[in-house]
Short mmCIF file of the C-alpha atoms (twelve columns), coordinates in Angstrom:
data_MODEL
# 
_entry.id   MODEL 
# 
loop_
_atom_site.group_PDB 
_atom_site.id 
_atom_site.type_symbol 
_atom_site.label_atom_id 
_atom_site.label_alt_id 
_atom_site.label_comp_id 
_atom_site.label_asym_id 
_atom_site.label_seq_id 
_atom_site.Cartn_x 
_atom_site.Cartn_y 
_atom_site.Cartn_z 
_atom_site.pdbx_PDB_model_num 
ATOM 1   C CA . UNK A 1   0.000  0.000  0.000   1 
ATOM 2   C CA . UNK A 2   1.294  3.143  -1.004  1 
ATOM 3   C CA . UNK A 3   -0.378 6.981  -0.772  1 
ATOM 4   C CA . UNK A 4   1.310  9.569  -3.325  1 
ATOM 5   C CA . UNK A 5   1.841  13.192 -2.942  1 
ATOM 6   C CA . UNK A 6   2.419  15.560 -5.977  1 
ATOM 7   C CA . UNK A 7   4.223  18.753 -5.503  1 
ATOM 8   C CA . UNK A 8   3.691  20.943 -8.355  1 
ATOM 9   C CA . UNK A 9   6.930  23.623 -7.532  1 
ATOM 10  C CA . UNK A 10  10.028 24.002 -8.520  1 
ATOM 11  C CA . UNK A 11  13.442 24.567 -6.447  1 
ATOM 12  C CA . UNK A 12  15.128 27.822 -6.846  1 
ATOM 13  C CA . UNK A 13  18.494 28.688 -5.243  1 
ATOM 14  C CA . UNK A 14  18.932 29.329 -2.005  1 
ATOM 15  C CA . UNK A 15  21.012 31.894 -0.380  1 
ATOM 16  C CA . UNK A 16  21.315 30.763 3.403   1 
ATOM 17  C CA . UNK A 17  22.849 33.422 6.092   1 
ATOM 18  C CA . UNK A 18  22.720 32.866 9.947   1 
ATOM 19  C CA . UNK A 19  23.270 35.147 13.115  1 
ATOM 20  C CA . UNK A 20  25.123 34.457 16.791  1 
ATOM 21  C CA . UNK A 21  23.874 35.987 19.664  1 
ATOM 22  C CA . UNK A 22  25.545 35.733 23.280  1 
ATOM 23  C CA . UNK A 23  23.976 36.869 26.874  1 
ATOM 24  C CA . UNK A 24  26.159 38.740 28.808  1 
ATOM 25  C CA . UNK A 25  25.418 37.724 32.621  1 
ATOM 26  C CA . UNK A 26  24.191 40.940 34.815  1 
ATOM 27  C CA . UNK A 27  27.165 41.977 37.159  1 
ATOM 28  C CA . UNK A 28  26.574 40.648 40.736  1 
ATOM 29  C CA . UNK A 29  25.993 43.865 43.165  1 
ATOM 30  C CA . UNK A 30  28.987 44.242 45.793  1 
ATOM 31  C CA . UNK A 31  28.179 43.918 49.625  1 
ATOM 32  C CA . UNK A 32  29.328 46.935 51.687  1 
ATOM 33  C CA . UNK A 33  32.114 46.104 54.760  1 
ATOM 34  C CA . UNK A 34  30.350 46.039 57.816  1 
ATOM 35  C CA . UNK A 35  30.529 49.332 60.325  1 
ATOM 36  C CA . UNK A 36  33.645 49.195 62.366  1 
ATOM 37  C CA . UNK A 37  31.660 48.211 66.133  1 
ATOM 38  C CA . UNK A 38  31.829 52.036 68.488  1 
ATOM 39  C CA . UNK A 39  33.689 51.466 71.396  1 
ATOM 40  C CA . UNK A 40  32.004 50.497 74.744  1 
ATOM 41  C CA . UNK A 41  31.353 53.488 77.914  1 
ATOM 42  C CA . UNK A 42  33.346 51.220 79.961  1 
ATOM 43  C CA . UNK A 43  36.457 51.310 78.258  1 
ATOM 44  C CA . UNK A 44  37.366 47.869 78.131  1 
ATOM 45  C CA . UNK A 45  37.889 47.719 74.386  1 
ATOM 46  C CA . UNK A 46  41.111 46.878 73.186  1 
ATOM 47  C CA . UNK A 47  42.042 49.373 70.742  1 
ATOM 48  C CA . UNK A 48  44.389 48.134 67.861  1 
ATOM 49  C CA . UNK A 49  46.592 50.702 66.640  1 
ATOM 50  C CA . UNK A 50  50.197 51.069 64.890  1 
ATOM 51  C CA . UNK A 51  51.465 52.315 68.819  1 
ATOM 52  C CA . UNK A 52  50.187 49.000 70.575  1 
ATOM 53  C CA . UNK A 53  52.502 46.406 71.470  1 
ATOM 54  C CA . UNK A 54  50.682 43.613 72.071  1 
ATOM 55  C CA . UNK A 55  51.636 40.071 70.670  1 
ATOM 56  C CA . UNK A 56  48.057 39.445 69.284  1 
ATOM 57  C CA . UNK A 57  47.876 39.656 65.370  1 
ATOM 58  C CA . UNK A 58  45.094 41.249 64.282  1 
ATOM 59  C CA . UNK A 59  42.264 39.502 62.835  1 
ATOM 60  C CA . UNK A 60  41.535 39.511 59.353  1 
ATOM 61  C CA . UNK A 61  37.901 39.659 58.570  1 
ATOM 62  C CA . UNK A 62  36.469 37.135 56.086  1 
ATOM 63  C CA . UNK A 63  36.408 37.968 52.865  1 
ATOM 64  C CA . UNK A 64  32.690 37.276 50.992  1 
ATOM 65  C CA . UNK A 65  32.698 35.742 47.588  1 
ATOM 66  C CA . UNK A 66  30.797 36.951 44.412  1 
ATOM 67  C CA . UNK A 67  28.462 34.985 44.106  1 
ATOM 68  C CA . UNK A 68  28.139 33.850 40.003  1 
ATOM 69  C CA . UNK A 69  24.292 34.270 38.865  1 
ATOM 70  C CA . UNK A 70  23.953 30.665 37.180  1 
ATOM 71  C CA . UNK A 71  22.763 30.811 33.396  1 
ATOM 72  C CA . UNK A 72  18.908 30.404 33.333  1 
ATOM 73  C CA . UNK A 73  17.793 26.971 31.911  1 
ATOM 74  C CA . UNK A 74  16.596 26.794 28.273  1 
ATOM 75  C CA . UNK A 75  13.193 27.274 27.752  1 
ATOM 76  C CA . UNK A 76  11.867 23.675 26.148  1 
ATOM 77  C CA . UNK A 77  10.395 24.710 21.953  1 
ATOM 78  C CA . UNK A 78  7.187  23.958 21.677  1 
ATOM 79  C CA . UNK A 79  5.909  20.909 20.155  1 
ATOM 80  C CA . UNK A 80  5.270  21.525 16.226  1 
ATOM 81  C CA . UNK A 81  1.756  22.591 15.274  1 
ATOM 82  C CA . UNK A 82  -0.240 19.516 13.922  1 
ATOM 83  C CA . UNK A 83  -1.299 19.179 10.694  1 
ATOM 84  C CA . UNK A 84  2.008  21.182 9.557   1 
ATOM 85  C CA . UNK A 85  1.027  24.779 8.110   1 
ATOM 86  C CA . UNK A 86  2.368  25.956 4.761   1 
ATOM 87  C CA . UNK A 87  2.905  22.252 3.520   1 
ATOM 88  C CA . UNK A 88  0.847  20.290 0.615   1 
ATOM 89  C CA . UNK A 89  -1.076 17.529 1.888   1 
ATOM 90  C CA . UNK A 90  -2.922 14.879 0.411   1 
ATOM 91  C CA . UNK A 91  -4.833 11.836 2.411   1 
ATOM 92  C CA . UNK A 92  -2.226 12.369 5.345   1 
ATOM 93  C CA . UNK A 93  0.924  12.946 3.872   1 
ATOM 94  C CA . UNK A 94  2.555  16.587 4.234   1 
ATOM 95  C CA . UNK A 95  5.514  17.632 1.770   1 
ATOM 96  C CA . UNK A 96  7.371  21.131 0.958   1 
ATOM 97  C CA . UNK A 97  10.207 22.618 -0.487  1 
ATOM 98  C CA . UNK A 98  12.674 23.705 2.216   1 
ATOM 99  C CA . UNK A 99  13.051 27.589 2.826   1 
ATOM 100 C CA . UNK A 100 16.598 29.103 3.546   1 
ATOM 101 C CA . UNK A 101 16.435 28.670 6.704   1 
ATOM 102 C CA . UNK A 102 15.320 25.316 7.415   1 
ATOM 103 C CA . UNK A 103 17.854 24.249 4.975   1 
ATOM 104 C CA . UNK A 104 20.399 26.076 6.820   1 
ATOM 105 C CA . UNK A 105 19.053 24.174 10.012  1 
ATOM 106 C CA . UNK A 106 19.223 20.571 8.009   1 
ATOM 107 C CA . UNK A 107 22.797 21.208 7.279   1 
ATOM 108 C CA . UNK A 108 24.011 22.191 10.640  1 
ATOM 109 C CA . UNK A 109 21.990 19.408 12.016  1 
ATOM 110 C CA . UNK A 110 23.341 16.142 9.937   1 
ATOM 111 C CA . UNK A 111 27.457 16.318 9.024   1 
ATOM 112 C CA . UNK A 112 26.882 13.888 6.654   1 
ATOM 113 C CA . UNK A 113 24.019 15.844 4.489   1 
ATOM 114 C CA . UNK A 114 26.616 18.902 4.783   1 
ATOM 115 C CA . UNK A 115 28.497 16.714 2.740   1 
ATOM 116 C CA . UNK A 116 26.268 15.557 0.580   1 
ATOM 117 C CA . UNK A 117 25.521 19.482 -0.554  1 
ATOM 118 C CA . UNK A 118 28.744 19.609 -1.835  1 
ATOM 119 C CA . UNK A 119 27.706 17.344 -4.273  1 
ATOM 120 C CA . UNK A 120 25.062 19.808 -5.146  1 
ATOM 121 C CA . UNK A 121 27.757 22.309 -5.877  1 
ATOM 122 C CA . UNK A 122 28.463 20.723 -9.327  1 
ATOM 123 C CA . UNK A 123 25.443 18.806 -10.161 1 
ATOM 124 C CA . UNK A 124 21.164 19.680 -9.933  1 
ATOM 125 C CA . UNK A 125 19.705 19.054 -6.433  1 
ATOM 126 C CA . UNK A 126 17.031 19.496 -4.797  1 
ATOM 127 C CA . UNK A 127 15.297 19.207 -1.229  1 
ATOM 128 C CA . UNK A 128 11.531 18.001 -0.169  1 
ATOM 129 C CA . UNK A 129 10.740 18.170 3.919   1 
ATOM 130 C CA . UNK A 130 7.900  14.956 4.249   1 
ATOM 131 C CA . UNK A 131 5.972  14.409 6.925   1 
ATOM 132 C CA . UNK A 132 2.490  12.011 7.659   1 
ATOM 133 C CA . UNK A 133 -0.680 11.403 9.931   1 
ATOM 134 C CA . UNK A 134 0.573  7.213  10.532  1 
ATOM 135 C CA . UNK A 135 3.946  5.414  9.968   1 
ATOM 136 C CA . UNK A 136 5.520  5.044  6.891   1 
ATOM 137 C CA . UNK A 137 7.975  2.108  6.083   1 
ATOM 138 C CA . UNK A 138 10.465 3.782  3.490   1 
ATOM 139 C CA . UNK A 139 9.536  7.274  1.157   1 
ATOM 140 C CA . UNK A 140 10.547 7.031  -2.479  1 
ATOM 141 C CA . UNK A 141 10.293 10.586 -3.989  1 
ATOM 142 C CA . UNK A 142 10.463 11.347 -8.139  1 
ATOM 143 C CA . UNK A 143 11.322 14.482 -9.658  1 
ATOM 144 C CA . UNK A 144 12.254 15.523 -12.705 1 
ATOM 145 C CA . UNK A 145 15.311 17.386 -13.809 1 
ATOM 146 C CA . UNK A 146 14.539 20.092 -16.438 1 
ATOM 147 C CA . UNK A 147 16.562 23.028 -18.687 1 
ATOM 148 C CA . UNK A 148 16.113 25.914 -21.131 1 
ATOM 149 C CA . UNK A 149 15.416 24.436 -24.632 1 
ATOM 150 C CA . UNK A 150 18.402 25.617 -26.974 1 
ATOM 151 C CA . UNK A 151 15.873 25.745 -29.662 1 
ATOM 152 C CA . UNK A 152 13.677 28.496 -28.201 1 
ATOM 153 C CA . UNK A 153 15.299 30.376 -24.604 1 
ATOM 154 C CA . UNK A 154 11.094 30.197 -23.620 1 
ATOM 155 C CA . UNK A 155 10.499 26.855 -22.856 1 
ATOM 156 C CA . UNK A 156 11.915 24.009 -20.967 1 
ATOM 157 C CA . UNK A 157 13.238 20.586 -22.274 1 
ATOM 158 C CA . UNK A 158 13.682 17.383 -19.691 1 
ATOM 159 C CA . UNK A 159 17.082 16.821 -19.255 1 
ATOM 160 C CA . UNK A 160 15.859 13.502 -16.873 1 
ATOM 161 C CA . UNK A 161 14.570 11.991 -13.603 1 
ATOM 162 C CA . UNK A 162 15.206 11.341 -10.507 1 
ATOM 163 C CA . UNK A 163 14.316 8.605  -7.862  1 
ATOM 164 C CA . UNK A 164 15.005 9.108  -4.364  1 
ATOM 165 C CA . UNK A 165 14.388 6.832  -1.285  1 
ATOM 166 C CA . UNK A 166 14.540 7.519  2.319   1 
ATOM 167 C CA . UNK A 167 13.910 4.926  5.039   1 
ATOM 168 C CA . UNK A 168 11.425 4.574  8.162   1 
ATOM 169 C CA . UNK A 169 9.656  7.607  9.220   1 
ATOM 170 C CA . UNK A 170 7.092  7.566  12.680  1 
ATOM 171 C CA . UNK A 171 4.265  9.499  12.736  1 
ATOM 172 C CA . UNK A 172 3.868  13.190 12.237  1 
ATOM 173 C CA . UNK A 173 7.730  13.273 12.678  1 
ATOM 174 C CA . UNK A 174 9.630  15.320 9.895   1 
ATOM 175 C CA . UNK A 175 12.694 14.325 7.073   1 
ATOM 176 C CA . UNK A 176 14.581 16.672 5.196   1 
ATOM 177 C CA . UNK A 177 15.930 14.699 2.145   1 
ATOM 178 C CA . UNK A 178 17.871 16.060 -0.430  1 
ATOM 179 C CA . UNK A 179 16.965 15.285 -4.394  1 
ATOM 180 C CA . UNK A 180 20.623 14.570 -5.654  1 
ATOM 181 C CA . UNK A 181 21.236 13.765 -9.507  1 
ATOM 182 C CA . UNK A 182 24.223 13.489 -11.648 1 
ATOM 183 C CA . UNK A 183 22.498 16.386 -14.028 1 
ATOM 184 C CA . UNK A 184 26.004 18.688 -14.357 1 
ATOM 185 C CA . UNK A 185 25.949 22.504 -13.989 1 
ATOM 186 C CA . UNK A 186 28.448 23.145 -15.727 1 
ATOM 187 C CA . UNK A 187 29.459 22.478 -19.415 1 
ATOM 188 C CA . UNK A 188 32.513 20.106 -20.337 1 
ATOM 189 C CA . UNK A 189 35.412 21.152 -19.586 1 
ATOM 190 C CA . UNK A 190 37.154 22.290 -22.908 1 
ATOM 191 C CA . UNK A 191 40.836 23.717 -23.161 1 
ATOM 192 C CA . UNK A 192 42.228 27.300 -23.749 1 
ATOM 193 C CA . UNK A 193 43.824 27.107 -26.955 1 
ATOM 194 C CA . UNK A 194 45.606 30.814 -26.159 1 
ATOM 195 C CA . UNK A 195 47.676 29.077 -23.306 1 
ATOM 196 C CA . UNK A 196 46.700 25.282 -22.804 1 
ATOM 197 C CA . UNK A 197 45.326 25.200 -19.732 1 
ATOM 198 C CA . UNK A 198 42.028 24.534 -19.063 1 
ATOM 199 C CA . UNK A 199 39.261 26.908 -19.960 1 
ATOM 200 C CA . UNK A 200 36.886 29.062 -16.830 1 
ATOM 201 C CA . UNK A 201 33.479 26.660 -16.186 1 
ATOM 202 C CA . UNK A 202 31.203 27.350 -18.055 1 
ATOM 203 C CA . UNK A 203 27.310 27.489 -16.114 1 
ATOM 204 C CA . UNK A 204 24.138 25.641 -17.841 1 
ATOM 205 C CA . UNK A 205 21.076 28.385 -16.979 1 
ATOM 206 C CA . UNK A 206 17.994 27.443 -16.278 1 
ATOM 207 C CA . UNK A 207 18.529 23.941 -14.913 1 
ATOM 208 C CA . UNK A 208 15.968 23.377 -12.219 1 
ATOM 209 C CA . UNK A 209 14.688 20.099 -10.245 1 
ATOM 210 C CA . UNK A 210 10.526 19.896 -10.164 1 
ATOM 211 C CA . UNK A 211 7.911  17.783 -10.668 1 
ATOM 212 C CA . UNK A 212 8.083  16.375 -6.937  1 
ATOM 213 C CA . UNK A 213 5.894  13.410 -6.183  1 
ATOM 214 C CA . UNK A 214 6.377  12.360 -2.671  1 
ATOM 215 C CA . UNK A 215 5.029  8.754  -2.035  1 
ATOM 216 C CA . UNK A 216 4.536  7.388  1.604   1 
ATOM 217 C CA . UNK A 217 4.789  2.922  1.465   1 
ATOM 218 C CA . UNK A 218 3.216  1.430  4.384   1 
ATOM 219 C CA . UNK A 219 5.179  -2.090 3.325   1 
ATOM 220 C CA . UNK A 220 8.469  -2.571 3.936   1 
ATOM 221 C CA . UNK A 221 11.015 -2.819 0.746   1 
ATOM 222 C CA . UNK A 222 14.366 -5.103 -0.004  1 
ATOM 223 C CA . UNK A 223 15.645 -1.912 -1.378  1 
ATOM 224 C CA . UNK A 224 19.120 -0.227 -0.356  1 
ATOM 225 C CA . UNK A 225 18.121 2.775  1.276   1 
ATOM 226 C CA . UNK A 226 18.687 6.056  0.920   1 
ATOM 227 C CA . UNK A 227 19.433 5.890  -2.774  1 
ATOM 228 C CA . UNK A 228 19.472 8.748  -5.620  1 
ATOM 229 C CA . UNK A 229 19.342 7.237  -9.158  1 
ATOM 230 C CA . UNK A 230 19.160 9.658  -12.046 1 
ATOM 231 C CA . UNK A 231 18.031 8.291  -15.387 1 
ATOM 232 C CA . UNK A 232 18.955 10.908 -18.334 1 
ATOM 233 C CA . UNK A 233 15.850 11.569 -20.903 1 
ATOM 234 C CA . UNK A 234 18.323 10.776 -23.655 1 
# 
């Protein structure tokens, strides 16, 4: 049994800043030193002076400690709103494309999809954030890969597609996955004939990854998962 989402956007790229903020603890108030006690009527005070010769050292008085003001404890988030808002849904399943920042937060998050974006560097990628109402054994998630037609700048022409799989996902918990192919960016690399060294890259416009159909299987596969296989249209 499988239920199929279709996500009818395309991914555009991403520019992803981020900000650092520290708390600077409050200086801790310091206590006055305590009145030096007034001598009694009767006179049987011993007065310690430079001129006195007794033996007895004077006493030092105890020094108090600053005390540190601990940091306050982290406030808990709150849990995520149920059904998610701003997704596209379809009999239970949720799916989006990622904003900036929630890329930004799926990078710093997982090393290893950090290093799978350098992949994405040189060759079309994409991202899809899934979620759904019940368990879901594995995801497989198609897309297409697409490009301006060199025929006519106006339309597109499908360069090829995509398959994707991710593995076990509970209920109405979230997955980032990332839509990697082996579309380049770049033209071939060709050689300067001036000096005979290779030539500056060379950028393919236009080349965007769309078409997302996100598809939740209640069975469990034999498949090797996570997989991206990219099938070229020609």
């Amino acid at each position: 049994m499988k239920f199929k989402l279709v996500i009818s956007i395309f991914l555009s790229t991403l520019l992803i800043s981020s900000s650092s903020y520290a708390a600077t603890p409050k200086p801790t108030a310091t206590a006055k030193p305590s009145p030096t006690p007034a001598a009694s009527k009767s006179g049987s005070t011993v007065q310690t002076s430079p001129s006195t010769t007794t033996s007895k050292k004077p006493t030092k008085k105890p020094v108090k400690k600053k005390r540190v003001k601990k940091t306050a404890t982290p406030i808990p988030s709150p849990s995520p709103v149920w059904p998610p808002i701003g997704f596209t849904a379809s009999s239970g399943i949720y799916a989006k494309i990622p904003s900036g920042k929630e890329l930004l937060g799926l990078i710093s998050a997982k090393i290893k999809l950090a290093t799978d974006v350098k992949k994405c560097e040189t060759n079309a990628c994409g991202a899809v954030i899934v979620a759904a109402d019940f368990i879901c054994k594995w995801w497989e998630i198609k897309s297409t890969v697409s490009g301006i037609d060199p025929s006519d700048p106006n339309k597109k022409v499908l360069l090829g597609r995509l398959r994707t799989t991710y593995g076990e996902l509970e209920p109405k918990t979230y997955a980032n996955i990332l839509l990697i192919s082996d579309e380049p960016l770049f033209m071939a690399t060709t050689t300067d004939p001036s000096t005979g060294l290779p030539a500056a890259a060379v950028a393919k416009n236009g080349i965007v990854v769309g078409g997302i159909q996100a598809i939740c299987h209640k069975s469990a596969t034999n498949e090797t998962i996570p997989t991206n296989v990219y099938t070229p249209a020609k």
